[in-house]
VEXLO-393410 format. One line per field, with one value per atom (N, C-alpha, C): x, y, z; residue in one letter; atom name; residue number from 1. Coordinates in nm, 4 decimals, padded with zeros to 6 digits, always signed. Atoms other than C-alpha are relative to their C-alpha. Layout:
// residues N
xx = [X  ...]
yy = [Y  ...]
zz = [Z  ...]
residuo = [A  ...]
atomo = [CA  ...]
num = [NUM  ...]
//
This chain:
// residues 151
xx = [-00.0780  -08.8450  -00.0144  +00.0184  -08.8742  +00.1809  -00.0783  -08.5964  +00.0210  +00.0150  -08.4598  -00.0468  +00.0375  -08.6245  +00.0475  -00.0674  -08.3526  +00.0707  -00.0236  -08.2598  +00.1541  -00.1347  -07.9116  +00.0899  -00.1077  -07.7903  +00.0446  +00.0269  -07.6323  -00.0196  -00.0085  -07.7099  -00.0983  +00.0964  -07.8270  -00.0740  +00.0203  -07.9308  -00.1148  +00.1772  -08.3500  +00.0597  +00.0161  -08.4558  -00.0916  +00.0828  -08.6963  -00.0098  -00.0308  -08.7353  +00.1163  -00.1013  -08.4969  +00.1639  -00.0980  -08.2573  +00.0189  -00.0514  -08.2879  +00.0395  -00.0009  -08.2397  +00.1496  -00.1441  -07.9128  +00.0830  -00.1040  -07.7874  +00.0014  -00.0679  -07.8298  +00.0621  -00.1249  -07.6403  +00.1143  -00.1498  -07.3676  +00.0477  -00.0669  -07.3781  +00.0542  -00.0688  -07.3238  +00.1374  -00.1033  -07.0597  +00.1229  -00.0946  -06.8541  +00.0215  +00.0447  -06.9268  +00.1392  -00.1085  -06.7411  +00.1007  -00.1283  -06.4923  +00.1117  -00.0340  -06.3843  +00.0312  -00.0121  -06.3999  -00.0633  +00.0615  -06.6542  -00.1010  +00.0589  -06.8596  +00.0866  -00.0728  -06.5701  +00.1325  -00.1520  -06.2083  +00.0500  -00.0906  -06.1024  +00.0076  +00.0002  -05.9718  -00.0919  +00.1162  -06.3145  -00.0515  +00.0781  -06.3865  -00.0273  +00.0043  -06.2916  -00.1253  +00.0788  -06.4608  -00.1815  +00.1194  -06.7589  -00.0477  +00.0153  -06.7970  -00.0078  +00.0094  -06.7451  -00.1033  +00.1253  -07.0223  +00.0453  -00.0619  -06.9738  -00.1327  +00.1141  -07.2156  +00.0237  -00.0932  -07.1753  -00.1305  +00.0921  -07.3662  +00.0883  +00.0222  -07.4086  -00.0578  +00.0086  -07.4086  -00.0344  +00.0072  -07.5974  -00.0175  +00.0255  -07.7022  -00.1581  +00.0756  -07.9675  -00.1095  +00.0828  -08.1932  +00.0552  +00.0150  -08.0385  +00.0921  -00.0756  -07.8058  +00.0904  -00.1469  -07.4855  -00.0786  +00.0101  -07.6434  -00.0474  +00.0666  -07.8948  +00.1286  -00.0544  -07.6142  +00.1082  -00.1150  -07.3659  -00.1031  +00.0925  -07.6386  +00.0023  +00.0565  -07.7117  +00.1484  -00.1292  -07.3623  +00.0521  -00.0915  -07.2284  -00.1488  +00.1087  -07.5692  +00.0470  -00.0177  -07.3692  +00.0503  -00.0334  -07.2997  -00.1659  +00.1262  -07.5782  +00.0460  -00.0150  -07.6429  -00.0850  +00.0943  -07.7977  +00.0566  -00.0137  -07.8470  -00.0370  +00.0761  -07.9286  +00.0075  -00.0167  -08.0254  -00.1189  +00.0824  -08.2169  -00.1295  +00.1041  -08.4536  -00.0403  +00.0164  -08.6619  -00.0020  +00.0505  -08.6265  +00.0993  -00.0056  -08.4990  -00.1019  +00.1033  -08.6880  -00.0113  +00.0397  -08.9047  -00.0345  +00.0129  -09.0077  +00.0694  -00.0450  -08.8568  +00.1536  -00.1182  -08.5206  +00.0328  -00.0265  -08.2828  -00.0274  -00.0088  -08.3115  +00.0587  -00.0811  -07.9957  +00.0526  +00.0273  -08.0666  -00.1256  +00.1373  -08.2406  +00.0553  +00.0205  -08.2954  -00.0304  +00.0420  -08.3281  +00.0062  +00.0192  -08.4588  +00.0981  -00.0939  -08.1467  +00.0868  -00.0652  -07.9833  +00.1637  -00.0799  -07.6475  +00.1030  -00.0794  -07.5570  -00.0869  +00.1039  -07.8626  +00.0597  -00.0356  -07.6350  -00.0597  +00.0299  -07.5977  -00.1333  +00.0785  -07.9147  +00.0902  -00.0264  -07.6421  +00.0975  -00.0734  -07.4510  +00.1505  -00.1341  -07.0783  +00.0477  -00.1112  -06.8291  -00.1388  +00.1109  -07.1257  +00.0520  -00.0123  -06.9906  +00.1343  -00.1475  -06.6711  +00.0030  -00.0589  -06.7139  -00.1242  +00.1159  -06.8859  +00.0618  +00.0067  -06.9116  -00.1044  +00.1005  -07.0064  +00.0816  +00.0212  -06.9963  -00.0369  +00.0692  -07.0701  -00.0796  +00.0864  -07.1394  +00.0743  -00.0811  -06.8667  -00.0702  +00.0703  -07.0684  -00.1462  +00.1478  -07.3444  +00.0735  -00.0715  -07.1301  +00.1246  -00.0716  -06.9783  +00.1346  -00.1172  -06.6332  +00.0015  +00.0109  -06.7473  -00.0732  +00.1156  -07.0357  +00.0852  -00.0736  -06.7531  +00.0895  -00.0139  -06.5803  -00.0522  +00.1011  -06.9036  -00.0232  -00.0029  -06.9389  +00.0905  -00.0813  -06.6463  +00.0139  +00.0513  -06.6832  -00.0997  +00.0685  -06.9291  +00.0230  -00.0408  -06.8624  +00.1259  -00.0789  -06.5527  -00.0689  +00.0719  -06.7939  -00.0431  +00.0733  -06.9670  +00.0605  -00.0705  -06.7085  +00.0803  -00.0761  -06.5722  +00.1804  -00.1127  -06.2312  +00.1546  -00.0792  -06.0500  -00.0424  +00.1441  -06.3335  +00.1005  -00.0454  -06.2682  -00.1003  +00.0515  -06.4064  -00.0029  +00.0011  -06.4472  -00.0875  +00.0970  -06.5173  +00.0642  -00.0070  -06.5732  -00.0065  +00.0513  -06.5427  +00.0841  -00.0867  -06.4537  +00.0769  -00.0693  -06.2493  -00.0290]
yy = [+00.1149  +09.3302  -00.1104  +00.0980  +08.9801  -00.0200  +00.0221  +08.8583  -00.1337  +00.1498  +08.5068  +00.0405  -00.0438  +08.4804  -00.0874  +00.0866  +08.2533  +00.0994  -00.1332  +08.4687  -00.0606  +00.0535  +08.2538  +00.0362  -00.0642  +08.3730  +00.1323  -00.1317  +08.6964  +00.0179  +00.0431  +08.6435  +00.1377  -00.1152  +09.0404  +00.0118  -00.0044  +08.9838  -00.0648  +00.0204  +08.9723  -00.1669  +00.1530  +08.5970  +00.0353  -00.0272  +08.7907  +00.0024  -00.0038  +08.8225  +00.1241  -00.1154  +09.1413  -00.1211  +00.0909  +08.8674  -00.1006  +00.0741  +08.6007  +00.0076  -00.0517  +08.7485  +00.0399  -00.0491  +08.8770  -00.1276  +00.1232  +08.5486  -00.1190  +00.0509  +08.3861  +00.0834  -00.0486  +08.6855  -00.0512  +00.0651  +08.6020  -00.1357  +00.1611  +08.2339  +00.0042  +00.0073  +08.3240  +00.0817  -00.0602  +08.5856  -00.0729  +00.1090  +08.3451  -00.0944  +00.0887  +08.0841  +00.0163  -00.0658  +08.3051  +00.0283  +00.0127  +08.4078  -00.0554  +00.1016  +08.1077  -00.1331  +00.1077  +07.9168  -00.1763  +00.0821  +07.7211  -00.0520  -00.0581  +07.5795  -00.0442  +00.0395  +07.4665  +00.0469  -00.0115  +07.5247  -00.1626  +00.1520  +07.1608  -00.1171  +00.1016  +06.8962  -00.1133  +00.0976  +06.6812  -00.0299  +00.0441  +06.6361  -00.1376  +00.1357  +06.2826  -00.0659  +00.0322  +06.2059  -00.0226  -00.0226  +06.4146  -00.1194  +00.1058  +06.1857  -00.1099  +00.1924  +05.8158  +00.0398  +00.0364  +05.8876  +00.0483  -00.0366  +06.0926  +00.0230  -00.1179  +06.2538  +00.1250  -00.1529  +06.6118  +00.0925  -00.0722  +06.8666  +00.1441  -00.1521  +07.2401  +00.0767  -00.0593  +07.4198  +00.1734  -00.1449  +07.7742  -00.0033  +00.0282  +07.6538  +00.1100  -00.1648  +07.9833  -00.0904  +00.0463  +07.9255  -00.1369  +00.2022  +07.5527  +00.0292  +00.0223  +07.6762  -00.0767  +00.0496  +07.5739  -00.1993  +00.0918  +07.2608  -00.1163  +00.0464  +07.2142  -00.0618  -00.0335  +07.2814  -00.1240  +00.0702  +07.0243  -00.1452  +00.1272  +06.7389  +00.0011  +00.0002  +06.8087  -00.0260  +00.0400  +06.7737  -00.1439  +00.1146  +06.4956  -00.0864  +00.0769  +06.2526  -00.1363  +00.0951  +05.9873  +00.0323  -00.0130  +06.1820  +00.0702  -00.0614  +06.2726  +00.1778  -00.1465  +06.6526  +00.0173  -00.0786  +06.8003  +00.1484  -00.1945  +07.1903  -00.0022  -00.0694  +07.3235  +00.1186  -00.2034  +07.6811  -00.0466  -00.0178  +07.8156  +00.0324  -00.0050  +07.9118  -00.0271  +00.0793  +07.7331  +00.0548  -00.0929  +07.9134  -00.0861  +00.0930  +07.6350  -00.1031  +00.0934  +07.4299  -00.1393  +00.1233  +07.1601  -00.0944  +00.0798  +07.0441  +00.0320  +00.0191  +07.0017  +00.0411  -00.0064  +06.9671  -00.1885  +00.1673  +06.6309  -00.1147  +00.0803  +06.3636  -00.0779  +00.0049  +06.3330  +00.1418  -00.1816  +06.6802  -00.0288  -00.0629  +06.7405  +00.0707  -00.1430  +07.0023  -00.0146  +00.0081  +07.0056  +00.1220  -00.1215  +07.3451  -00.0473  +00.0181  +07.3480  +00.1149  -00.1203  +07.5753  -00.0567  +00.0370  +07.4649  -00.0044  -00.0312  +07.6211  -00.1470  +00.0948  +07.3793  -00.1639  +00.1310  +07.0625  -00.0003  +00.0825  +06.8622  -00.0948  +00.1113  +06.6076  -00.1118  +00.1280  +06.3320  -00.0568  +00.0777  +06.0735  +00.0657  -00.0739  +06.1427  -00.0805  +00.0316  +06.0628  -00.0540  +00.0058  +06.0988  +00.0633  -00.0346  +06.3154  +00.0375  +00.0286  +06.3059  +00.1457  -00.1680  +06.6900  +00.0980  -00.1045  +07.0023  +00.1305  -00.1422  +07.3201  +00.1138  -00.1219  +07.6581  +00.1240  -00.1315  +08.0134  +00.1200  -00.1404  +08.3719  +00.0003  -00.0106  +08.2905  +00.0385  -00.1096  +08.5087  +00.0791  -00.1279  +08.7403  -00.0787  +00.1077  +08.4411  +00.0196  +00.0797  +08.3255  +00.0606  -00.0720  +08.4842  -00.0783  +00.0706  +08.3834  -00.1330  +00.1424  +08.0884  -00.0857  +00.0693  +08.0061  -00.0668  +00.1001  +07.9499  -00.1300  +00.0966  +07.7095  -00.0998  +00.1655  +07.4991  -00.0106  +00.0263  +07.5061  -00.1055  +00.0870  +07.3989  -00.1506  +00.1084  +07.1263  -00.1228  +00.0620  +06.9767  -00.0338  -00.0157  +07.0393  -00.1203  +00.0942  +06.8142  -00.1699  +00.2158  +06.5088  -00.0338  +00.0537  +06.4821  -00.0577  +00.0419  +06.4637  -00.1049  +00.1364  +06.1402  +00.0605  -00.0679  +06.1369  +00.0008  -00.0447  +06.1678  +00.0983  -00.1102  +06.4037  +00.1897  -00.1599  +06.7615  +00.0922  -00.1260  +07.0823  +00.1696  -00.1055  +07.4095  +00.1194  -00.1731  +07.7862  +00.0757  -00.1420  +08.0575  +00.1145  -00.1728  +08.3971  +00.0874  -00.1294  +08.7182  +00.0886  -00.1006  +08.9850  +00.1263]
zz = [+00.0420  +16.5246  +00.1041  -00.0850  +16.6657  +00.0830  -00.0307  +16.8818  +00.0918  -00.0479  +17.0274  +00.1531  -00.1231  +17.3668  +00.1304  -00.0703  +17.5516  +00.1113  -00.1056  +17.8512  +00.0681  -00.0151  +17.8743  -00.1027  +00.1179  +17.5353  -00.0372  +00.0736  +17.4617  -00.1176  +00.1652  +17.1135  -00.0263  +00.0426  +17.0260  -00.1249  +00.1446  +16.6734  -00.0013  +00.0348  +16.5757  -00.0586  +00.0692  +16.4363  -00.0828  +00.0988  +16.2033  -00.1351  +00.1571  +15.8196  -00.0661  +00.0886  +15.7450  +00.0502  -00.0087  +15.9637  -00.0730  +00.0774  +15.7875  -00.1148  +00.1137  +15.4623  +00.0178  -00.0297  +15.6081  +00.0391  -00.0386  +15.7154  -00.1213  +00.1598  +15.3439  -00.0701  +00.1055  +15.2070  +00.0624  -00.0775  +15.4781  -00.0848  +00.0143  +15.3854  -00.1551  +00.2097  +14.9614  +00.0468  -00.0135  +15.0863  +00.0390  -00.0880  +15.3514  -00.1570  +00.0847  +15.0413  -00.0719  +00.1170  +14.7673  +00.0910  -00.0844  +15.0100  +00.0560  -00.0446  +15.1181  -00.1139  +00.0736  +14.8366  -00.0096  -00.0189  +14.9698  +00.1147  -00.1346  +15.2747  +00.0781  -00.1491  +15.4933  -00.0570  +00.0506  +15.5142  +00.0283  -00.0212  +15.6878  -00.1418  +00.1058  +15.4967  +00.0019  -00.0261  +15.4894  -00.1277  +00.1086  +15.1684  -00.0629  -00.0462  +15.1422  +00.0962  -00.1139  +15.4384  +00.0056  +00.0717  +15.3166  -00.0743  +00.0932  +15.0129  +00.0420  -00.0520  +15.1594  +00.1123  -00.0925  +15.4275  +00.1488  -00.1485  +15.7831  +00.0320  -00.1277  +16.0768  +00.0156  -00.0356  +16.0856  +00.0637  -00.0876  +16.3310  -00.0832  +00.0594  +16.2183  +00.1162  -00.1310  +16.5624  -00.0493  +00.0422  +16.5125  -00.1360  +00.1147  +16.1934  -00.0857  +00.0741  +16.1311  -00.0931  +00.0583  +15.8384  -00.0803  +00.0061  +15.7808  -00.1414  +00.1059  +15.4480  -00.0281  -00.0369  +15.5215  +00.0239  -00.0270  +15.6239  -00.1294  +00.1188  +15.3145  -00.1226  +00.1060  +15.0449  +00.0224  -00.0778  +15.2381  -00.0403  +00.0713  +15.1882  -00.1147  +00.1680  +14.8410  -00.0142  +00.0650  +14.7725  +00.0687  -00.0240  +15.0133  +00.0713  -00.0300  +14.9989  +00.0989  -00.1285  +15.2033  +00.0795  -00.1595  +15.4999  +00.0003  -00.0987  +15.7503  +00.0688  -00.0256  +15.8345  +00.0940  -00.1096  +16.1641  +00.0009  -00.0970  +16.2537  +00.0852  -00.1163  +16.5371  +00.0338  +00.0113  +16.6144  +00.1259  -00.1088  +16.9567  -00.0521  +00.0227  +16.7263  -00.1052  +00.1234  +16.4764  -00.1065  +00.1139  +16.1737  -00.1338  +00.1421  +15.9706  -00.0738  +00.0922  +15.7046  +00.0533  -00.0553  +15.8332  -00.0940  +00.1168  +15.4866  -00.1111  +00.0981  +15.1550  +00.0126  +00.0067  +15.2602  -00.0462  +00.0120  +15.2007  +00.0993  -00.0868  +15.3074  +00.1259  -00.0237  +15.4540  +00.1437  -00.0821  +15.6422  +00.1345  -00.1094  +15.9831  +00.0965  -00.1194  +16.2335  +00.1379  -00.1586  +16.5964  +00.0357  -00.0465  +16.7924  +00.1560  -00.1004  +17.0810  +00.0448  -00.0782  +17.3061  +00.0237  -00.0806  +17.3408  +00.0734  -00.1091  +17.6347  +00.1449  -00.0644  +17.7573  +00.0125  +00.0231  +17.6368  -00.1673  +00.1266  +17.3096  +00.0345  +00.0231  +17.2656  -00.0844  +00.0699  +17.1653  +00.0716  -00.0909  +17.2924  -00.0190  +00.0548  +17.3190  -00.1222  +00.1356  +17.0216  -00.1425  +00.1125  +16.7540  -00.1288  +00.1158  +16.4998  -00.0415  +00.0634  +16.2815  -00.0220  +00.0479  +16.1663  +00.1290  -00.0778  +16.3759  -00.0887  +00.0592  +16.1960  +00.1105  -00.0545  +16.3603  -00.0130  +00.0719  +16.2484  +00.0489  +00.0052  +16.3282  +00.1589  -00.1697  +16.7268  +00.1179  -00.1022  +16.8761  +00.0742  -00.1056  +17.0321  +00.0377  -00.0346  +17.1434  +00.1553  -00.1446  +17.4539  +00.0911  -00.0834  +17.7540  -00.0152  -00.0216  +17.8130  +00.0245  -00.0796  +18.0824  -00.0621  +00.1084  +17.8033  -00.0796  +00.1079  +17.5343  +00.0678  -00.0996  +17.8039  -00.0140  +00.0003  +17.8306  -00.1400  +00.0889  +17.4813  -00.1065  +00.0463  +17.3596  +00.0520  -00.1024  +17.6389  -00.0617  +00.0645  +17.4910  -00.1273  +00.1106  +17.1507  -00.0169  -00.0277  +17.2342  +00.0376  -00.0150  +17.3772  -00.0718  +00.1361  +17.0847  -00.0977  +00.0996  +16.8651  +00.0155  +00.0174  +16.7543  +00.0323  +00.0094  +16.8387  -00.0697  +00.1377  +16.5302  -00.1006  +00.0614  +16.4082  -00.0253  +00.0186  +16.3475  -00.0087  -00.0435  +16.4593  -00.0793  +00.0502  +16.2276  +00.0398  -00.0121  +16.3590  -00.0127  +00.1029  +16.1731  +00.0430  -00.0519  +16.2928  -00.0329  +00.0791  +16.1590  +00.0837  -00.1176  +16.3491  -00.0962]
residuo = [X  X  X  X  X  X  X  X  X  X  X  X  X  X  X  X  X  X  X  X  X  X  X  X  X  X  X  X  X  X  X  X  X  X  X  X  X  X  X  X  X  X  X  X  X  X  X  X  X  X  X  X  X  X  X  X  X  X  X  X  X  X  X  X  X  X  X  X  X  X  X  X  X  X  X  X  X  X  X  X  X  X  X  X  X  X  X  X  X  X  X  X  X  X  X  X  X  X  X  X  X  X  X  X  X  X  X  X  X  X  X  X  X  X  X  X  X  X  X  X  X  X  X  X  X  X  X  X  X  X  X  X  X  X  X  X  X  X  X  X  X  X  X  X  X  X  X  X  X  X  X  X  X  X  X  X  X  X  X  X  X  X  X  X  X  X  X  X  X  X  X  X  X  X  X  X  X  X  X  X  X  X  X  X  X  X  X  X  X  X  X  X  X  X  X  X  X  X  X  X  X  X  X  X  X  X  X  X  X  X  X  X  X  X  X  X  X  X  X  X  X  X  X  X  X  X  X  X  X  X  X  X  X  X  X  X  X  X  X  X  X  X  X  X  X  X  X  X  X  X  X  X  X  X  X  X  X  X  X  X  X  X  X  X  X  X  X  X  X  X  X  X  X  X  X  X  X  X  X  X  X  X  X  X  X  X  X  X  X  X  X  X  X  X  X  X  X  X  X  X  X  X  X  X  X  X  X  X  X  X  X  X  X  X  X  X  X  X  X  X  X  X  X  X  X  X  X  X  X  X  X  X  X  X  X  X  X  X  X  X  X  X  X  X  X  X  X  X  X  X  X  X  X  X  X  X  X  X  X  X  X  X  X  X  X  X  X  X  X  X  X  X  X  X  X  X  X  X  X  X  X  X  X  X  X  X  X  X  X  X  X  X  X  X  X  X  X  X  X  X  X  X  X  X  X  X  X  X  X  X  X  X  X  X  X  X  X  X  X  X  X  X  X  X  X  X  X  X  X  X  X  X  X  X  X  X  X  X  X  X  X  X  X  X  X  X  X  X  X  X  X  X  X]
atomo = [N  CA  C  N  CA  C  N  CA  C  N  CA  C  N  CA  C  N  CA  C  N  CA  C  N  CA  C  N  CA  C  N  CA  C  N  CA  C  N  CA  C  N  CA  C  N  CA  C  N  CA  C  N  CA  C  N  CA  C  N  CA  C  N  CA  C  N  CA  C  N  CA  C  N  CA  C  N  CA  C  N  CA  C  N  CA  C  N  CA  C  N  CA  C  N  CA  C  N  CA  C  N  CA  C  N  CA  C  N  CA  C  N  CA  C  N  CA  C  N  CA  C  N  CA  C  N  CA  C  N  CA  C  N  CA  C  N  CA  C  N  CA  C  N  CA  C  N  CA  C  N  CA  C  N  CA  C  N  CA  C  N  CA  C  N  CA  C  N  CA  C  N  CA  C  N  CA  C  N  CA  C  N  CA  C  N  CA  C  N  CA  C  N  CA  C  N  CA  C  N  CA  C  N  CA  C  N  CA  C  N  CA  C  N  CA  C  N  CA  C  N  CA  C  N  CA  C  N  CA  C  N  CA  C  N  CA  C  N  CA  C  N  CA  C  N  CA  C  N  CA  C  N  CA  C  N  CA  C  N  CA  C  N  CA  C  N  CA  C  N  CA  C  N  CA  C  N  CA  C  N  CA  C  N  CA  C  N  CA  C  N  CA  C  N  CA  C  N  CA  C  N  CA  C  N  CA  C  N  CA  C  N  CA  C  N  CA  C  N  CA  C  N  CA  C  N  CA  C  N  CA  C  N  CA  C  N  CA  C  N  CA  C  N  CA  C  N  CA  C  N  CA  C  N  CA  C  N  CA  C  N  CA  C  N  CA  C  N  CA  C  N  CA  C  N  CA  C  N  CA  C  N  CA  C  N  CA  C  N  CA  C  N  CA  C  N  CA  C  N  CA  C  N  CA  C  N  CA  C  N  CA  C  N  CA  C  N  CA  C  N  CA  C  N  CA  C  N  CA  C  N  CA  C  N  CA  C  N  CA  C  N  CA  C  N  CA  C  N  CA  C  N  CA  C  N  CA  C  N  CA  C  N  CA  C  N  CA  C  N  CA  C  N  CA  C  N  CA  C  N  CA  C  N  CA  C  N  CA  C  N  CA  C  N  CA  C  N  CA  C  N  CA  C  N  CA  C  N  CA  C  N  CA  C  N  CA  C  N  CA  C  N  CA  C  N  CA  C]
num = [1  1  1  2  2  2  3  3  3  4  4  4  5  5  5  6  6  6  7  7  7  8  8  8  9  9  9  10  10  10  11  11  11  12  12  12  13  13  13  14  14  14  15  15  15  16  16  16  17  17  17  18  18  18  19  19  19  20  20  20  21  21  21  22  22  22  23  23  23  24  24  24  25  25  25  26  26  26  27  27  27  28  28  28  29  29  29  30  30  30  31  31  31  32  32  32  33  33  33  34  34  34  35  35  35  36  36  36  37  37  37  38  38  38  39  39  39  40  40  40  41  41  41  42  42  42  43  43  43  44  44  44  45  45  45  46  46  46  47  47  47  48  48  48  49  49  49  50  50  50  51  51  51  52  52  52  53  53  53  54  54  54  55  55  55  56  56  56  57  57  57  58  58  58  59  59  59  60  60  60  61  61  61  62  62  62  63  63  63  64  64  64  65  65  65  66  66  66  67  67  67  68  68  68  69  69  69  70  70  70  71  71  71  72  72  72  73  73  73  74  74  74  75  75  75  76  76  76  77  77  77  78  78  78  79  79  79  80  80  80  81  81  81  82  82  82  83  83  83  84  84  84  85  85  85  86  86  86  87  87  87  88  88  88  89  89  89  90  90  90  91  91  91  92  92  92  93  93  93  94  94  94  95  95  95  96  96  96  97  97  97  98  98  98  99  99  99  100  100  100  101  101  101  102  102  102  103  103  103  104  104  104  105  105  105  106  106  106  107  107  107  108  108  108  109  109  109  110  110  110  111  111  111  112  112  112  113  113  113  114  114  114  115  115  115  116  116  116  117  117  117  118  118  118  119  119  119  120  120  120  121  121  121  122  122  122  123  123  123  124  124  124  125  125  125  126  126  126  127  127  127  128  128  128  129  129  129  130  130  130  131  131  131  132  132  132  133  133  133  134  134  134  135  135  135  136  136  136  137  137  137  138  138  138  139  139  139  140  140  140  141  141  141  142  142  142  143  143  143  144  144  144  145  145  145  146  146  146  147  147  147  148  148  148  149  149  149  150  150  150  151  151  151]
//
């Protein structure tokens, strides 16, 4: 099995094909479960036109399905490793390969929403710290922040 080869992340989980296959059933499961792809109240927001980053964004679903529906907001993922779609996604959709324990690639107060998911067991204690850290400069600050994790 392949595996990410960032020697800063504990992130134990392959980046290979039996994985990715497992992280679009997740995303239909979370989906139906949830009643959707977010819980925050953004839907508004969505619709009239926002910036939204997709932190740990995997094979780019969550991100894709979020464009196709809200064509006037802008969508970035980012995942440590590239295994999202470089072509025939929206237009409205793009990808950056990012570590980010390494830092955001964006200025601060850039995005009104951040979504991230299923990266509890990515980041040591002092990791989720700098994470959130960041995660905070980025975001505009009236913006809002959604993570997902199961117990």
């Amino acid at each position: 099995r392949r595996f990410h080869n960032s020697d800063t992340s504990k992130y134990s989980l392959p980046n290979d094909k039996t994985e990715l296959d497992r992280l679009e059933l997740s995303h239909g499961l979370l989906k139906h479960a949830f009643d959707g792809n977010y819980s925050s109240p953004m839907h508004d927001q969505l619709k009239d036109g926002i910036t939204v980053l997709d932190i740990g964004c995997g094979t780019g679903k969550w991100t894709i399905e979020n464009a196709v529906e809200y064509p006037q907001s802008t969508f970035v993922g980012i995942d440590m490793s590239p295994i999202f779609p470089t072509e025939d996604r929206p237009q409205n959709a793009g990808f950056i390969e990012c570590n980010v324990l390494y830092g955001l690639p964006f200025p601060s107060n850039t995005f009104d929403f951040i979504h991230q998911r299923l990266l509890h067991a990515a980041f040591t204690e002092e990791q989720w710290m700098k994470v959130i850290k960041e995660i905070m400069r980025v975001l505009k600050p009236s913006g809002y922040v959604e993570f997902l994790e199961l117990d």
